[in-house]
C-alpha positions as CSV (number, residue, x, y, z in Angstrom):
1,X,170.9,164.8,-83.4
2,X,168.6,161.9,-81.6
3,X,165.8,163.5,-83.4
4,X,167.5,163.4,-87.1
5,X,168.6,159.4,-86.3
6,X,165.1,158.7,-85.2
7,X,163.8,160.2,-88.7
8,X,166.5,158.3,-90.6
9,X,166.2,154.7,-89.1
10,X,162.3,155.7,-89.0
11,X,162.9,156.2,-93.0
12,X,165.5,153.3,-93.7
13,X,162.5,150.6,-92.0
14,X,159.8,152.6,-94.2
15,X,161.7,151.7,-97.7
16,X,162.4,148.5,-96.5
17,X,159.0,147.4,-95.7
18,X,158.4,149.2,-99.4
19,X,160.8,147.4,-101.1
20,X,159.9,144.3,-99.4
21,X,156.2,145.2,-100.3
22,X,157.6,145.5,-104.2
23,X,159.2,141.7,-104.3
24,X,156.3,139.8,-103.3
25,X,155.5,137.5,-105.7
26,X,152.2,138.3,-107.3
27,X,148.3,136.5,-105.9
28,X,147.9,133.9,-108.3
29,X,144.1,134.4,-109.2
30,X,143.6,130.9,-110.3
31,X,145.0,129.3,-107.7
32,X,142.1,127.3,-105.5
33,X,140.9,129.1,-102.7
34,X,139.1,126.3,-100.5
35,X,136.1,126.6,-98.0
36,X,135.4,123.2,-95.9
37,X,131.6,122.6,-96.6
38,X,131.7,119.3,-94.2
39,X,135.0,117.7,-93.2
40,X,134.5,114.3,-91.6
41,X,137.4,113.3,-88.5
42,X,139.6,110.6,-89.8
43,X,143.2,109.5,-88.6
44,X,146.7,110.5,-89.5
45,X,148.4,110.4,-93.5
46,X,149.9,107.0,-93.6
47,X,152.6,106.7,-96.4
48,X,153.2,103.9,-98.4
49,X,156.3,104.6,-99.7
50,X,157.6,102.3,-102.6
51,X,155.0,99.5,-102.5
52,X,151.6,99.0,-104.5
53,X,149.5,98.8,-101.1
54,X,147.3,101.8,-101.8
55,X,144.4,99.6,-101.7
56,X,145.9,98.3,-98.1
57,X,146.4,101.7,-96.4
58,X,143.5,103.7,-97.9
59,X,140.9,101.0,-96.9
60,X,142.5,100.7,-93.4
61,X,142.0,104.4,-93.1
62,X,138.5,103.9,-94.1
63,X,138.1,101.5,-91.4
64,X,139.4,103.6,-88.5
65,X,137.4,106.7,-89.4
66,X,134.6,103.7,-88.8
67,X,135.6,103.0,-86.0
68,X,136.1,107.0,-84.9
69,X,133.1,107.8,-85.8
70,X,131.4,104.5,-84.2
71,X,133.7,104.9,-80.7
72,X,135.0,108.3,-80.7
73,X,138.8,106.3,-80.2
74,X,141.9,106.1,-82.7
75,X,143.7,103.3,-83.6
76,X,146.1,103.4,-86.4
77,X,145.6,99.4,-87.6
78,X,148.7,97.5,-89.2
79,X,149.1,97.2,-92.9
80,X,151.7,94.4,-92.5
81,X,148.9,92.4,-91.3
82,X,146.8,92.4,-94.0
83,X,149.6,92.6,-96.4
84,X,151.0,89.4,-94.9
85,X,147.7,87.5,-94.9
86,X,146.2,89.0,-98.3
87,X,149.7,87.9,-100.3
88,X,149.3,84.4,-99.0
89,X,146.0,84.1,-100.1
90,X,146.7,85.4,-103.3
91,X,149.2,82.9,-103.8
92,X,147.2,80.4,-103.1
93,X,144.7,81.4,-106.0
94,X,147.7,81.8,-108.3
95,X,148.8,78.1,-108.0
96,X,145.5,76.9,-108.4
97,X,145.0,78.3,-111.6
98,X,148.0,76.8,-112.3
99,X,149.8,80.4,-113.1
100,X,146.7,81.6,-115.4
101,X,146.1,84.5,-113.0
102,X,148.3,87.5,-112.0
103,X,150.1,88.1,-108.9
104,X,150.5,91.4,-108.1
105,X,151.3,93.9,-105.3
106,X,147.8,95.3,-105.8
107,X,144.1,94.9,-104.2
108,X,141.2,96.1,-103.4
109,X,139.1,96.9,-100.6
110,X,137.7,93.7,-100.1
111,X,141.1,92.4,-99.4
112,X,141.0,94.2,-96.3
113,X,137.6,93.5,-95.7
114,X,138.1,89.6,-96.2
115,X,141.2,89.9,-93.8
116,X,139.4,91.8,-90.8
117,X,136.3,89.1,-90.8
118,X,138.7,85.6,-91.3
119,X,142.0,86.5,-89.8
120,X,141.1,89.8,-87.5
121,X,143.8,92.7,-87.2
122,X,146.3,94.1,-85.0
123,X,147.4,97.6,-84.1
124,X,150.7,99.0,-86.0
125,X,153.0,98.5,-83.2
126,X,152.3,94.7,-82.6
127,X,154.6,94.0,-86.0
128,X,157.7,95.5,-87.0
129,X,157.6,98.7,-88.4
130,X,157.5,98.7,-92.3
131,X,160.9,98.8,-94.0
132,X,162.7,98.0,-90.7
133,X,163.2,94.4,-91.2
134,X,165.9,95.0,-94.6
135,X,166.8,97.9,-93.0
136,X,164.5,100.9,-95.0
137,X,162.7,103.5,-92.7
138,X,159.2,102.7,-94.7
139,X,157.8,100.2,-97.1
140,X,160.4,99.4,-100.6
141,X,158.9,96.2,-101.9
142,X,161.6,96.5,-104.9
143,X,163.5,93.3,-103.0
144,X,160.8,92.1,-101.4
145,X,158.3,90.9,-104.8
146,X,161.8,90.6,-106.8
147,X,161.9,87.3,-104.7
148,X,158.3,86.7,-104.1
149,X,156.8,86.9,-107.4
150,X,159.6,84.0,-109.0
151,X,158.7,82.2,-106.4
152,X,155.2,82.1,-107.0
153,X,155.5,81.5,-111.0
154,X,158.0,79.0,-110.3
155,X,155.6,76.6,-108.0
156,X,152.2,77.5,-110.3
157,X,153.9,77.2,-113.4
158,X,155.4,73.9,-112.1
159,X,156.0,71.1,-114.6
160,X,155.2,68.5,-111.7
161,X,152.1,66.2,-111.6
162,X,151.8,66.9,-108.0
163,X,153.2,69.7,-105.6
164,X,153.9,69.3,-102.0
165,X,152.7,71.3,-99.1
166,X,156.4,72.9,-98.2
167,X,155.7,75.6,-100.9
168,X,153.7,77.4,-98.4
169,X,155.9,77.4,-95.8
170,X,158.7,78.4,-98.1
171,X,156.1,81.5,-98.9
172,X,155.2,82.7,-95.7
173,X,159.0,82.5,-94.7
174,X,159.2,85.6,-97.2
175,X,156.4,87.2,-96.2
176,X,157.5,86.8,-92.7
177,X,161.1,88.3,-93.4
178,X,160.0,91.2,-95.2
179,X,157.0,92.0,-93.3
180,X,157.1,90.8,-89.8
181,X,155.5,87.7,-88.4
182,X,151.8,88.1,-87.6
183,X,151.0,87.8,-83.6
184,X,149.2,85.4,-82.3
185,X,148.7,87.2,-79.2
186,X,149.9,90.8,-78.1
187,X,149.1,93.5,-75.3
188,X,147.4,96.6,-76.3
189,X,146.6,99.5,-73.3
190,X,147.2,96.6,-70.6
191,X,144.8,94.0,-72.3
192,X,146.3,91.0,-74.1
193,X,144.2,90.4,-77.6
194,X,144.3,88.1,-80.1
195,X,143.5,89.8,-83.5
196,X,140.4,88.0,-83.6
197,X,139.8,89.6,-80.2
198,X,141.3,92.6,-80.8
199,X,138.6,93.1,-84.2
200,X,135.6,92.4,-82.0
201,X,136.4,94.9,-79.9
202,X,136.6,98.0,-82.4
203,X,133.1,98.6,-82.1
204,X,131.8,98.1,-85.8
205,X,129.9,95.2,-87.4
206,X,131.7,93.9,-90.8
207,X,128.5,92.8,-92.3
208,X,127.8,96.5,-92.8
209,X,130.4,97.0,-95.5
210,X,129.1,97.0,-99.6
211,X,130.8,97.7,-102.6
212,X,129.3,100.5,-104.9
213,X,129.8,100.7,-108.9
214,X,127.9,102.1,-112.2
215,X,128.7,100.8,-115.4
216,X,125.8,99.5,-118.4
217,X,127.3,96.2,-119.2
218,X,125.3,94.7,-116.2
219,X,121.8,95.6,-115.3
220,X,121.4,98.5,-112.6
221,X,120.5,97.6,-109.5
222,X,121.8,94.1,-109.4
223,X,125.1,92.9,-108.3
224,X,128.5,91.8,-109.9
225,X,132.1,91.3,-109.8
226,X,133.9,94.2,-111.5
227,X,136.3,93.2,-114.2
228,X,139.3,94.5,-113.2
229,X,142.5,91.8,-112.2
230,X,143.5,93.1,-108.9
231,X,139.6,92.0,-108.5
232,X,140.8,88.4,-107.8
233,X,138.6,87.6,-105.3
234,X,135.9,88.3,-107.4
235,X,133.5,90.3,-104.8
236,X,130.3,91.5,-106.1
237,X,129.4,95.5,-106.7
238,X,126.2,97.1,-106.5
239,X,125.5,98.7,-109.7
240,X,123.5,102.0,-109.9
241,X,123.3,104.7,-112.1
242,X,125.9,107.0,-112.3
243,X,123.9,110.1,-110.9
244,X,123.1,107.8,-107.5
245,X,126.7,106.7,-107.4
246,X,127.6,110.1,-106.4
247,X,124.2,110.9,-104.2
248,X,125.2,107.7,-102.8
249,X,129.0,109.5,-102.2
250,X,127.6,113.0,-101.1
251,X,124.8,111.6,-98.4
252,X,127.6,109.9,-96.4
253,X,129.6,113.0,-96.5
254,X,127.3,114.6,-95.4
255,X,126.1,112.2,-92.4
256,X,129.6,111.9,-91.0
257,X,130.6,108.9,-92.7
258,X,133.4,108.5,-95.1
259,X,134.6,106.9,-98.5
260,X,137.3,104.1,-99.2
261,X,137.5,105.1,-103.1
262,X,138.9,103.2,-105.9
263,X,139.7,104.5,-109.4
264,X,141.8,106.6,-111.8
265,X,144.6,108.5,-111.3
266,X,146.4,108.2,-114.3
267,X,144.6,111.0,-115.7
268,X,146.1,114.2,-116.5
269,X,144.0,116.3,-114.5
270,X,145.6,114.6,-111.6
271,X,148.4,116.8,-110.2
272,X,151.0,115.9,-107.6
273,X,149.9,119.0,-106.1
274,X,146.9,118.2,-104.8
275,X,144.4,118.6,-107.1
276,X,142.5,116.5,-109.6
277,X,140.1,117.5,-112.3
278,X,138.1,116.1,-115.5
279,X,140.2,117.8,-117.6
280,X,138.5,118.9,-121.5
281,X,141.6,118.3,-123.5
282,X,140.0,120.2,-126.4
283,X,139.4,123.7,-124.4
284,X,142.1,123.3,-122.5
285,X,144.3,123.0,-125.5
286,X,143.0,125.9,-127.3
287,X,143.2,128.2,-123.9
288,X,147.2,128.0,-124.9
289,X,147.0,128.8,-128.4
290,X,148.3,125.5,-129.7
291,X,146.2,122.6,-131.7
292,X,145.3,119.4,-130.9
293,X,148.6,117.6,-131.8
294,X,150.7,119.5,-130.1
295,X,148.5,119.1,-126.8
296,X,148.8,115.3,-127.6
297,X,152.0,115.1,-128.1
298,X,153.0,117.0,-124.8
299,X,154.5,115.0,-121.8
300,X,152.6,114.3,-118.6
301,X,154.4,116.8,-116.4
302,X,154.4,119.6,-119.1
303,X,150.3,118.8,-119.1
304,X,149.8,119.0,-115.3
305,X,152.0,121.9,-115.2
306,X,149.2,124.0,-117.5
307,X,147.1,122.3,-115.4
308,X,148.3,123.7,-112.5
309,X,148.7,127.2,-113.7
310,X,144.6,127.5,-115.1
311,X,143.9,126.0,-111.6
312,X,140.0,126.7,-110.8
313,X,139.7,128.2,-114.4
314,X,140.7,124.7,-116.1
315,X,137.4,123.4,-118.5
316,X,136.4,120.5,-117.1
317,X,134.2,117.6,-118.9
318,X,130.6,116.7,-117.9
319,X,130.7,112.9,-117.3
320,X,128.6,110.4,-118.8
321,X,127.0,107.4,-118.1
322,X,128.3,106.5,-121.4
323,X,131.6,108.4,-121.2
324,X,131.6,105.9,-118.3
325,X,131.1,102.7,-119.8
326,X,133.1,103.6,-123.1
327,X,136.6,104.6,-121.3
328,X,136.2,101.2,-119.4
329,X,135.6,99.1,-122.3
330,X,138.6,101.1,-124.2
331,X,140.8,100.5,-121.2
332,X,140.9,104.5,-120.8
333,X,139.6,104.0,-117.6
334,X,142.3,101.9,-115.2
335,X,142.0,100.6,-111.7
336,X,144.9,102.3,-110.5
337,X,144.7,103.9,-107.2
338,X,143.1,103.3,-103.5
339,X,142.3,106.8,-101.4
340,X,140.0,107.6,-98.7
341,X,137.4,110.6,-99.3
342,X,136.3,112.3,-95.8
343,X,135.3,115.7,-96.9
344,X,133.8,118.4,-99.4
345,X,135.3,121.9,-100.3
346,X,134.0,124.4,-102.6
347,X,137.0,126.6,-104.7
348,X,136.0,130.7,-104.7
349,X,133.8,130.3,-107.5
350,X,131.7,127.8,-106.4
351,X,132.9,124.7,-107.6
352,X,132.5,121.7,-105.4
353,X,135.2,118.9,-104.7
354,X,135.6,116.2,-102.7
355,X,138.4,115.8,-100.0
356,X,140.7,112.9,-100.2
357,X,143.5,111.4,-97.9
358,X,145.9,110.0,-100.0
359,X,148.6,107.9,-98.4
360,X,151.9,109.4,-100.2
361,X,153.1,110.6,-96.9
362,X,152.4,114.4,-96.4
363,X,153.0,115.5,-100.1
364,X,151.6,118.6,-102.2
365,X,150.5,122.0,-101.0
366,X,147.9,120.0,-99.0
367,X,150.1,117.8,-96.8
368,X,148.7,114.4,-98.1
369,X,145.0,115.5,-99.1
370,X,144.1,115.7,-102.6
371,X,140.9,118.3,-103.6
372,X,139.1,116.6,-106.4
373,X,136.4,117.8,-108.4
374,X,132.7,116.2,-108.4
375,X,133.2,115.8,-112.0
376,X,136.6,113.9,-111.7
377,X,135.0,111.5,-109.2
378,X,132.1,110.8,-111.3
379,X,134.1,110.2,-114.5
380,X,137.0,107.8,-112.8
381,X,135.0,106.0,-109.9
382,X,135.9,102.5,-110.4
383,X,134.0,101.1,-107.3
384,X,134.1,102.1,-103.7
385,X,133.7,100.3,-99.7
386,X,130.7,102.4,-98.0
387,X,128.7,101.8,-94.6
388,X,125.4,100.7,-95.8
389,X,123.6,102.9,-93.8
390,X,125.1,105.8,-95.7
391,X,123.3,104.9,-98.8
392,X,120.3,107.2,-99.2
393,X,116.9,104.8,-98.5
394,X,115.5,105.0,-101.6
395,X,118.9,103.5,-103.0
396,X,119.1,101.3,-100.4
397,X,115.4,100.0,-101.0
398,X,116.6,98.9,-104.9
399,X,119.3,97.4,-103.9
400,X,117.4,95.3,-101.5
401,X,119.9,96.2,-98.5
């Protein structure tokens, strides 16, 4: 009887484990399959919530995979701080111009960069944590620039033949109440720092920082402000070739030194799953049996969702120099998005992309890293922050740096 039980259970796991076998869904082929060529150390996926400070958190990340890689420690550096100091200064601009500039929530690198040399930083926990002060648990800026941007209009667009000083105080009460109050002094491990202090001792020089772009409408290998309006400090770009924009990107990836990117990601071979590629609309189109039109007339989600399902099999686009400069000019190509690349992958069949810490929190199947391809990089680079002395020599000797 023991015997005939043992046979039966023995034969009830044995279907199971069969049946079980039977409902797994099927290996998607064309799903990406990643090997890490080189993966550089950065810090933790930051998250900025409801608030256009990609430029803030992805260039901070920059910065302390600098300072990793410089000092082997992590700090995890506050984006209220710059936030604070970079909206202040913006302002300032704004009213100037007497309102014939914008005033947005968005930047660039060299915000961040400007802030760290004039005003120095301070780690995360010296200033409330973002959201806390109006009661969020992360950044929502939906209050926040509903007060601060009529408030700006309101003093540059002013019909008065003189203004007084209180409108600053007025504006850095509302920065102060959304974001926290930048310190003047705090205690970090034991030591008290100013953030002037505090930047000196991070162990990287700031003079090492260049911006890198490649577009024709300005001579190659000189310098100039890229004309974008979240530009508004006007900083100047190197301009090279498109070909030694991305040598440029792969020999710092592949000296341990990372990325802070800016560019496109409007594009619809960006997917919120992780992924981006230089999508061929015309192959990829015909791939479903439908024309043209119907391609064009398809919604953004329905796109990325075919997008998603051709995964390493999608046609891509080879990028131009030209391709470059005519999408910019057309306003195809948009300043849209800051990240951080630290790494490069190749899919099973070769292909090489670039690994990116976006600052969405942990989303997508790669918890906060995006994989995108060589040829989406090179066809939606706007400009990019880069360690000097991760710029091939040769490069570096043109550009006189």
């Amino acid at each position: 009887m023991k015997k005939i039980l043992t046979f039966a259970l023995m034969a009830t796991i044995a279907l199971s484990a069969s049946a079980a076998k039977k409902k797994a869904p099927a290996k998607d082929a064309n799903k990406p399959v990643f090997t890490i060529i080189k993966e550089n150390p950065i810090t933790t996926i930051k998250d900025q919530n409801r608030s256009g400070t990609c430029w803030d958190y992805s260039t901070l990340s920059f910065f302390e995979a600098e300072i990793l890689k410089a000092t082997g420690k992590k700090y995890t550096l506050c984006e209220a701080f710059v936030a604070n100091k970079t909206y202040m200064e913006r302002a300032i601009q704004v009213v100037r111009y007497h309102g014939d500039c914008q005033f947005a929530q968005g930047g660039s690198a060299e915000d961040v960069l400007q802030t760290l040399k004039k005003y120095g930083i301070c780690p995360i926990d010296a200033m409330p944590f973002p959201g806390s002060l109006y009661g969020d648990s992360l950044n929502n800026f939906n209050e926040f620039f509903g007060v601060l941007e009529p408030y700006v209009a309101a003093v540059a667009k002013s019909d008065a033949k003189k203004i007084s000083k209180a409108w600053k105080t007025g504006m850095q009460g509302i920065l102060d109440a959304y974001l926290g109050k930048c310190p003047e002094k705090f205690t970090y491990e034991g030591k008290e720092y100013t953030p002037k202090s505090f930047m000196a001792s991070l162990g990287i020089n700031l003079d090492d920082y260049v911006s890198i772009t490649s577009y024709t409408h300005h001579p190659f290998y000189t310098a100039f402000a890229v004309e974008v309006q979240d530009n508004w400090r006007f900083p100047l770009s190197y301009n090279v070739p498109m070909d030694e924009m991305m040598q440029i990107i792969d020999n710092a990836i592949n000296n341990g030194y990372t990325v802070a990117w800016g560019g496109d990601v409007s594009e619809d071979g960006f997917t919120r799953k992780g992924l981006a590629y230089a999508i061929d609309d015309k192959k990829t189109q015909s791939l479903q049996g439908s024309d043209m039109a119907k391609w064009l007339k398809m919604t953004a989600s329905k796109k990325r969702d075919i997008i998603d399902s051709l995964g390493v099999t999608v046609p891509e686009v080879v990028p131009t120099q030209e391709m470059r400069q005519e999408r910019f000019d057309n306003w195809e190509l948009t300043d849209d998005h800051g990240m951080h690349i630290f790494g490069l992958a190749k899919d099973q069949n070769g292909k090489e992309y670039y690994m990116v810490q976006n600052s969405w929190g942990e989303t997508g199947d790669y918890k906060g890293v995006w994989y995108m391809t060589k040829a989406f990089i090179a066809a939606n680079t706007m400009d990019f922050l880069i360690n000097k002395n991760a710029i091939p020599a040769d490069i570096r000797k043109k550009l006189g740096l």
